[in-house]
VOMIPA-605293 format. One line per 8 residues: number of its first residue (from 1); their letters; for each residue x, y, z of C-alpha. Coordinates in steps of 0.2 Angstrom, whole numbers, plus 5000, padded with zeros to 4 digits. Example, Ala and Ser with C-alpha at 12.3 -4.5 7.8 and 13.67 -1.06 7.14 Angstrom:
2
1) as) 5062,4978,5039 ~ 5068,4995,5036
//
This chain:
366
1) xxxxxxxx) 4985,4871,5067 ~ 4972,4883,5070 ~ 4971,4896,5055 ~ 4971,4911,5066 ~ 4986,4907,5075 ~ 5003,4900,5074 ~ 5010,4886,5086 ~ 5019,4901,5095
9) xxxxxxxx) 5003,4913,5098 ~ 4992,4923,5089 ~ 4990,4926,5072 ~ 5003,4937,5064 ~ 5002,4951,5047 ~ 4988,4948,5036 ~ 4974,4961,5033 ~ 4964,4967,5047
17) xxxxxxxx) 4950,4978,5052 ~ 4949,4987,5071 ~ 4939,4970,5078 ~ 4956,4963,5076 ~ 4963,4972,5090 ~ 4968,4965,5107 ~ 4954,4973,5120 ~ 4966,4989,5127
25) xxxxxxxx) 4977,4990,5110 ~ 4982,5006,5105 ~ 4972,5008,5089 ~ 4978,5020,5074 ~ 4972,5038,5077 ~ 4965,5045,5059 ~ 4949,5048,5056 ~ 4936,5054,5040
33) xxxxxxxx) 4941,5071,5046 ~ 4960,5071,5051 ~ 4962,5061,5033 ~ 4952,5076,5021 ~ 4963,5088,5034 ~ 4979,5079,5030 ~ 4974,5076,5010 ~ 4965,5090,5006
41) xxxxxxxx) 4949,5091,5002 ~ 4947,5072,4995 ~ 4932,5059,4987 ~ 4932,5044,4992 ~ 4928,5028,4983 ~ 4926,5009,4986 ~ 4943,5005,4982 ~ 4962,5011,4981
49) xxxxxxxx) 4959,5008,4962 ~ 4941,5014,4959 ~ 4950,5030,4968 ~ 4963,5030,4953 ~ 4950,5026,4941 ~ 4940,5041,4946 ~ 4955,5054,4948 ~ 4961,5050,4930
57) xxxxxxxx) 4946,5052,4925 ~ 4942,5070,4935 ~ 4961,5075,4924 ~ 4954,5069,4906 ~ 4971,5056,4908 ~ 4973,5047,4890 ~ 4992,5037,4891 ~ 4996,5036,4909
65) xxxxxxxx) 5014,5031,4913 ~ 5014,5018,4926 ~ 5029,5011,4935 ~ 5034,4993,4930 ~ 5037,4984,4944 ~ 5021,4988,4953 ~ 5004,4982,4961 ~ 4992,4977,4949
73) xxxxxxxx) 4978,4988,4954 ~ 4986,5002,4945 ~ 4985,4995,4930 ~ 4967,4988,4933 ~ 4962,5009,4939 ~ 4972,5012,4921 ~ 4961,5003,4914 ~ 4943,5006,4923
81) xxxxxxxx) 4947,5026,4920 ~ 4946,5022,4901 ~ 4964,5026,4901 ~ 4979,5018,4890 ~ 4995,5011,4904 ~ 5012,5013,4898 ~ 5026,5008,4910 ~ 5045,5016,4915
89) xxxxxxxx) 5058,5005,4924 ~ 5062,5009,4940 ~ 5080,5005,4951 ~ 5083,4991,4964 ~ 5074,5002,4979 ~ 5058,5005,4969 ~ 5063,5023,4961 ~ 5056,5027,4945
97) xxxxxxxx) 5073,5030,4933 ~ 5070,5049,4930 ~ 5082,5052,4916 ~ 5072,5040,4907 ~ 5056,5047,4910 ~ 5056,5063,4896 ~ 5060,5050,4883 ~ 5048,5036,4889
105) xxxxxxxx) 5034,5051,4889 ~ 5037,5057,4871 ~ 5037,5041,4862 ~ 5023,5034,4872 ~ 5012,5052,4871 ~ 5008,5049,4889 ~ 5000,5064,4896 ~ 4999,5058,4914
113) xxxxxxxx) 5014,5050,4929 ~ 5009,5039,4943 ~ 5023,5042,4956 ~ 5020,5027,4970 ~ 5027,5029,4987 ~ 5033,5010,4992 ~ 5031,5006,5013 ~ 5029,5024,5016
121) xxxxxxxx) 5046,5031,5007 ~ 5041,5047,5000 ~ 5048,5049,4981 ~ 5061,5062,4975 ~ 5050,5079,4975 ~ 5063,5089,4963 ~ 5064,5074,4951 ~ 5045,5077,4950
129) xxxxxxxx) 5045,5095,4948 ~ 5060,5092,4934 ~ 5051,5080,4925 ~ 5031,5089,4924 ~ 5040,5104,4920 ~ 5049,5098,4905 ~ 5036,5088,4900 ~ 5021,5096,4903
137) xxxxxxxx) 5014,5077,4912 ~ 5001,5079,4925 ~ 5008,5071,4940 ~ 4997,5058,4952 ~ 5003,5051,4967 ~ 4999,5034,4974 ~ 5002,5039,4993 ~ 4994,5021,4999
145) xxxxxxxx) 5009,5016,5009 ~ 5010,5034,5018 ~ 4995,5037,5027 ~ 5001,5034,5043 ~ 5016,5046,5039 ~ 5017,5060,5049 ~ 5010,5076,5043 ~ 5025,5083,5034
153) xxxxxxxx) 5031,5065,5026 ~ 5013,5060,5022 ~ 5014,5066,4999 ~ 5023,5078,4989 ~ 5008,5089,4986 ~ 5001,5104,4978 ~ 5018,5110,4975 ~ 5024,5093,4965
161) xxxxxxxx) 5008,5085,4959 ~ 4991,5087,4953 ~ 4983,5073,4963 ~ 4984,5060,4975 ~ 4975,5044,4977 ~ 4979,5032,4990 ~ 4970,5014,4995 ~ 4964,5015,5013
169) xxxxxxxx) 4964,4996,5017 ~ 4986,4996,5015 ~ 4989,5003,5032 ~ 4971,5010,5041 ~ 4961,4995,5051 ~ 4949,4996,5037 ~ 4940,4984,5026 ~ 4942,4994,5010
177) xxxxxxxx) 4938,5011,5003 ~ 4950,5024,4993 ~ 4952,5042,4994 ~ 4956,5053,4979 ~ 4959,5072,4978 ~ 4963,5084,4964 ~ 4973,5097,4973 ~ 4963,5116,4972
185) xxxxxxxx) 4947,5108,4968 ~ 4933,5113,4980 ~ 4929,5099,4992 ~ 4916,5086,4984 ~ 4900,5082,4992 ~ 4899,5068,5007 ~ 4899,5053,4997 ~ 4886,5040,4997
193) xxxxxxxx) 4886,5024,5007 ~ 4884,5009,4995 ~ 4882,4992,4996 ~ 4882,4979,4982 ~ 4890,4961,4982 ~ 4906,4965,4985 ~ 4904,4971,5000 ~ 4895,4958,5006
201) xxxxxxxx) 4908,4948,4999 ~ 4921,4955,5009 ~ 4912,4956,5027 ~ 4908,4937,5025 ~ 4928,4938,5025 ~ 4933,4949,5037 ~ 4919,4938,5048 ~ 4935,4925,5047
209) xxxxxxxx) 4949,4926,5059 ~ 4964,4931,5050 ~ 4974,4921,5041 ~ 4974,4910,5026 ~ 4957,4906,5025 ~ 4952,4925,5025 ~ 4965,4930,5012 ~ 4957,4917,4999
217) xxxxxxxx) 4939,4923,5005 ~ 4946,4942,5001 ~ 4955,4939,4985 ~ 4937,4931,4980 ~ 4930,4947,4985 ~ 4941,4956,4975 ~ 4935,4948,4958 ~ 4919,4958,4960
225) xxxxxxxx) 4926,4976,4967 ~ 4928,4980,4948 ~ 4911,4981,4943 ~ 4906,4993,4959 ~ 4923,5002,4956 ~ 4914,5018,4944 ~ 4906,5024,4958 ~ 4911,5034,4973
233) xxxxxxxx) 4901,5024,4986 ~ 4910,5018,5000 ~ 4903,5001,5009 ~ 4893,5003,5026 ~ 4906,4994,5033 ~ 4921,5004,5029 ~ 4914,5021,5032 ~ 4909,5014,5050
241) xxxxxxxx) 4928,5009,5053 ~ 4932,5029,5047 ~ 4920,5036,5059 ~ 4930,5024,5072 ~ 4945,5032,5071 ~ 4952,5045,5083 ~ 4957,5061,5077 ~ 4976,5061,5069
249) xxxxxxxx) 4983,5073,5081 ~ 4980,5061,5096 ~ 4995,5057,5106 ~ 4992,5038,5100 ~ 4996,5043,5081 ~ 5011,5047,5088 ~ 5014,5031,5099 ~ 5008,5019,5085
257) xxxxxxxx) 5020,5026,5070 ~ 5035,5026,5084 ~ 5029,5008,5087 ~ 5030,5003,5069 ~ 5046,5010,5066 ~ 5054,5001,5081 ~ 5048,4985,5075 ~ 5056,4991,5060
265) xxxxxxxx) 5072,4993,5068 ~ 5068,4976,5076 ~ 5066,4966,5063 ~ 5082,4976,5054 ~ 5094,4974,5066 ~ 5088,4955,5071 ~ 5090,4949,5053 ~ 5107,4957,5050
273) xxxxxxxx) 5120,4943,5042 ~ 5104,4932,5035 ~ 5100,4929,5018 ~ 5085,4942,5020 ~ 5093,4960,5016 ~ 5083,4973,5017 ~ 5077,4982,5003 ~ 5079,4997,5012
281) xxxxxxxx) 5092,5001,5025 ~ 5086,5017,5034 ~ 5070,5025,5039 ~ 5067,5044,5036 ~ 5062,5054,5049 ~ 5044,5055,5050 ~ 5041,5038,5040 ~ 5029,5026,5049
289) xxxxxxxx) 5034,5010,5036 ~ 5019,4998,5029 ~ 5030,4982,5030 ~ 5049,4979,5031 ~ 5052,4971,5012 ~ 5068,4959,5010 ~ 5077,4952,4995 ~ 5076,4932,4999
297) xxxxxxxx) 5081,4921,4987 ~ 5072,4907,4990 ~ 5054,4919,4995 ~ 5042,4906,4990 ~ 5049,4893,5004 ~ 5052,4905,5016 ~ 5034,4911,5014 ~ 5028,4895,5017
305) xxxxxxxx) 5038,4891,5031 ~ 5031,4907,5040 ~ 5013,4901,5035 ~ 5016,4886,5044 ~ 5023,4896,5060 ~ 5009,4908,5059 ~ 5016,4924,5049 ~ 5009,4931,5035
313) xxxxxxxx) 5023,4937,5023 ~ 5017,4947,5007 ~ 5027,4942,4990 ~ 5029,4957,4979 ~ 5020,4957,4964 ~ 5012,4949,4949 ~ 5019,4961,4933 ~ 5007,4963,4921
321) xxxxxxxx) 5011,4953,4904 ~ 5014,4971,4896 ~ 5028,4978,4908 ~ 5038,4965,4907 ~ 5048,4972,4892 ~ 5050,4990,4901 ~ 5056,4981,4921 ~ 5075,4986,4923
329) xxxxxxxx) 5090,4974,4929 ~ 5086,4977,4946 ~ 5069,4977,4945 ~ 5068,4958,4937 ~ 5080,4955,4954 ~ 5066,4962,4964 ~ 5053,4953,4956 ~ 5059,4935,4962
337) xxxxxxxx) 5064,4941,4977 ~ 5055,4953,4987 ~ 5041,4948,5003 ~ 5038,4960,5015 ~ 5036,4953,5033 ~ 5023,4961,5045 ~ 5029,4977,5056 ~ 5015,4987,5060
345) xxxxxxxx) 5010,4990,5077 ~ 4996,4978,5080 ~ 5013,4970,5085 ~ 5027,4970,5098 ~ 5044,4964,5101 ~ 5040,4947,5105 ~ 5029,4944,5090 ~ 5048,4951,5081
353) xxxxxxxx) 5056,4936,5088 ~ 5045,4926,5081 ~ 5048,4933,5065 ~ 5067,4933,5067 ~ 5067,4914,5075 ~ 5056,4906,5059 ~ 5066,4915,5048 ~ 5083,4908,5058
361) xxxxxx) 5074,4893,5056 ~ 5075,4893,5037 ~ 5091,4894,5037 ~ 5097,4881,5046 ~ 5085,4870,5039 ~ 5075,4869,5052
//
């Protein structure tokens, strides 16, 4: 089988840059400028994690209270920043447990909460507010997943947080780069253009069709971002891919988010009575999702099954040796469980089908 397609068609999730795109696809309208308008007055950096790195840094963070069940990157930003990582348990839908949180912040002397917005669903902004103001925590918000929000469902900001920090390669047709922004802080200087191994690294991946072969070439990548990650440089590449983008208040921002929410829909409604139940069961308004996650019990088969077919299914995450002891009941569910399955709108409902059909598939056997 080719590695850039399935036996059904084309090549389907994965991570992808704007040469990816169908000649006449409607391309996701954000750009360096409609992304500062929509985060503030922001820096940006090589990576979502050399974004984190740098915020905590910018607040002088020393414990930084980091979910459990969690990418990672936040942990490895933790640690670049110079920073100590403790960990709160979260619920079954990825909420941090918020009665916990005042207890969890005493007796580890955190001084810091990162709040992360899983496929674009926006945390409780009064929890926030209840928490920093009893406990005095500095409050950064991981809003990777919402970018493509729209404007009012895009963080909880000023009014809840300190910061926001967000990874710009989770949902923009980018190669990599982070953004990071301490709100009221005057707006930084343009930020360098940098190079390094890494970034050649990661275009000699992105040279690959998608697919496997370039999600083993990336992940290589990765293992040298962390020594380019004290730096705000963005990669030539990357910062070419922002100045690509349209400007956020196009008519196709509008088009793509409603694209990736029917797709959502799609893959909802056409996956009803399987084993695959989704983690969420409802979209807020204004929510453009960054992959529709299922609880599978068998996800390691069914992922592999999907490669086979041409479908890239994300499983959901590594935990660090160090939050094992703080993940919850319903959080050690999720971490055998979950794979999120491509949505975004690169896609249409035939490439669902597909989805829905391998999937079926499983289930009998097939």
């Amino acid at each position: 089988m080719p590695d850039h397609a399935g036996p059904s068609g084309r090549w389907i999730g994965g991570e992808w840059i704007l040469d990816d795109l169908d000649p006449g696809a409607l391309p996701p309208a954000w750009s360096v400028e409609a992304l500062s308008s929509r985060c503030g007055p922001g820096a940006f950096a090589a990576s979502g994690r050399a974004a984190l790195a740098l915020c905590l840094r910018r607040l002088g963070a020393r414990i930084v209270l980091l979910p459990a069940y969690g990418c990672p990157a936040l942990t490895q930003g933790v640690a670049l920043a110079g920073a100590r990582p403790a960990y709160y348990p979260g619920d079954a839908e990825m909420r941090p447990q918020w009665a916990l949180l005042p207890d969890l912040a005493r007796r580890s002397g955190a001084d810091t909460l990162l709040i992360v917005h899983p496929l674009g669903m926006l945390q409780d902004a009064g929890e926030v507010r209840r928490v920093t103001r009893e406990w005095a925590l500095k409050v950064v918000e991981d809003a990777s997943h919402t970018l493509c929000n729209a404007a009012d469902s895009l963080c909880l900001g000023p009014q809840a947080t300190a910061a926001l920090i967000a990874g710009l390669r989770k949902t923009l047709p980018v190669p990599s780069g982070g953004v990071w922004t301490v709100w009221g802080e005057a707006p930084p200087d343009p930020p360098p253009v940098a190079g390094g191994p890494f970034a050649s690294a990661r275009g000699q991946a992105f040279a690959l069709p998608p697919g496997p072969m370039r999600h083993r070439a990336l992940a290589r990548a990765e293992q040298l971002l962390d020594g380019e990650a004290g730096g705000p440089g963005v990669a030539p590449d990357a910062w070419a891919a922002l100045q690509r983008l349209e400007g956020s208040a196009s008519p196709a921002a509008v088009a793509w988010r409603a694209r990736c929410r029917d797709n959502w829909a799609q893959l909802r409604d056409g996956l009803h009575g399987t084993a695959c139940r989704p983690l969420f069961s409802a979209l807020p308004p204004g929510v453009c999702p960054a992959g529709f996650a299922v609880r599978a019990p068998d996800r390691t088969r069914l992922a592999r099954l999907l490669l086979r077919r041409g479908i890239e299914a994300v499983l959901h995450w590594p935990i660090a040796p160090e939050a094992r002891e703080a993940l919850s009941r319903g959080e050690r569910l999720l971490a055998g469980t979950v794979l999120t399955l491509p949505c975004d709108a690169r896609y249409g409902p035939g490439e669902m089908e597909r989805i829905i059909g391998a999937v079926s598939d499983f289930e009998r056997g097939a």
